[in-house]
C-alpha positions in Angstrom: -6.9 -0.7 5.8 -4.1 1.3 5.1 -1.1 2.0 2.5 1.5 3.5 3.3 3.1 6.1 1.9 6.6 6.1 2.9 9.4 3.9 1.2 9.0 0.2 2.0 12.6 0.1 3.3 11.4 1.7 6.5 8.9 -0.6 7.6 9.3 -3.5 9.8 8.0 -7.1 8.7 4.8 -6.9 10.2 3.8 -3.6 8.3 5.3 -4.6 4.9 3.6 -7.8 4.9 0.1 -6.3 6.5 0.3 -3.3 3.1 1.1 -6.1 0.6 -1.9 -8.1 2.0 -4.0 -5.0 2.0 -2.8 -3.6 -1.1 -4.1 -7.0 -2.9 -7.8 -6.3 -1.3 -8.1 -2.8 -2.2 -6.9 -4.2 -5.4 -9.6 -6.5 -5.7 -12.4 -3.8 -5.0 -10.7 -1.4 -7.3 -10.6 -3.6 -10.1 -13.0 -6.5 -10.1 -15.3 -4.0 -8.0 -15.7 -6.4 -4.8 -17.4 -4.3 -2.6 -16.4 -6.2 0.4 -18.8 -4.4 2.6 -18.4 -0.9 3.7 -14.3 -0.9 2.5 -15.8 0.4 -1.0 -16.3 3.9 0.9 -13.1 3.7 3.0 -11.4 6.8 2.7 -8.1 4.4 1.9 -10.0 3.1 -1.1 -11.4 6.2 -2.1 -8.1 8.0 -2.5 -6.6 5.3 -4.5 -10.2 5.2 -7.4 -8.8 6.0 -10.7 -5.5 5.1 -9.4 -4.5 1.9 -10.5 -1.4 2.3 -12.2 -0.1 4.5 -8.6 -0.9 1.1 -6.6 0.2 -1.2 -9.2 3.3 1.2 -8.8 3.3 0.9 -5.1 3.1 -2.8 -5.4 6.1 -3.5 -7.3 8.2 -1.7 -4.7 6.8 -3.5 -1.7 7.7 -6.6 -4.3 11.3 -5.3 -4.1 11.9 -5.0 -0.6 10.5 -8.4 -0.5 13.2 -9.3 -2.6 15.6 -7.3 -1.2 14.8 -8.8 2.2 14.6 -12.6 0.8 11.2 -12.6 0.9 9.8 -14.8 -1.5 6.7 -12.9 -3.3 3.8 -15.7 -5.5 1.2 -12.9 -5.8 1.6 -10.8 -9.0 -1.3 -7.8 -10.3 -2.6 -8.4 -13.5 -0.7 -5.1 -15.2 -3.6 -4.6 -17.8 -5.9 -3.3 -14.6 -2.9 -0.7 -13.8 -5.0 2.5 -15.3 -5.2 5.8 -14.2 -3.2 8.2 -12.7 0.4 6.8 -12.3 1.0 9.0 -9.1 -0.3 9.4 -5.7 -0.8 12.6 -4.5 -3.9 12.8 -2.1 -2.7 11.4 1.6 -5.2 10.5 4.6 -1.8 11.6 7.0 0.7 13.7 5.8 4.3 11.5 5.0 5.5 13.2 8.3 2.6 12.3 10.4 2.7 8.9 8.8 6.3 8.6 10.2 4.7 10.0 13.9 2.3 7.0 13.7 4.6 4.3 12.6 7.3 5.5 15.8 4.3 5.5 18.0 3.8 1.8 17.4 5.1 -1.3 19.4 7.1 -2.7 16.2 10.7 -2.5 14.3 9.7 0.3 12.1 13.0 2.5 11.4 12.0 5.8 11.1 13.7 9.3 11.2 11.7 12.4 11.7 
């Protein structure tokens, strides 16, 4: 599980549309508290607790690169679960190191460093 933390714009199609799927789980545990086996105690879900309105936030931009790339996008978040901190400030890699990681991989991703 992972979210990125890096604009949307950089990622190719097969990481945008593997965080939008992911995002929607994590969602899911955050916010109807669906367990879903050991993910409650994934470091990825435990950096984003109390920070609802920061992934609601991180959704609508992956929702406009979809747009921006023609995607069409059918699965909103219910806005009144968007509580807590509005920002994202705790990171399992560092942006840069992110960036390392996503240039390492066999993909599309167009990164600088």
């Amino acid at each position: 599980m992972r979210i990125w933390d890096i604009h949307p714009k950089y990622l190719c199609r097969k990481h945008l549309l593997a965080e939008h799927r992911e995002l929607h789980g994590l969602w899911n545990i955050l916010t109807k508290h669906k367990s879903k086996g050991g993910y409650s105690r994934h470091p990825e879900t435990l950096r984003w607790t109390g920070k609802q309105k920061a992934l609601y936030n991180r959704h609508e931009i992956l929702v406009k690169e979809f747009s921006r790339r023609g995607y069409k996008h059918h699965t909103p978040l219910d806005k009144k679960f968007a509580t807590g901190s509005g920002s994202q400030r705790v990171f399992i890699n560092a942006i840069n190191d992110q960036k390392i990681i996503l240039n390492r991989k066999p993909c599309e991703c167009r990164i600088d460093i």
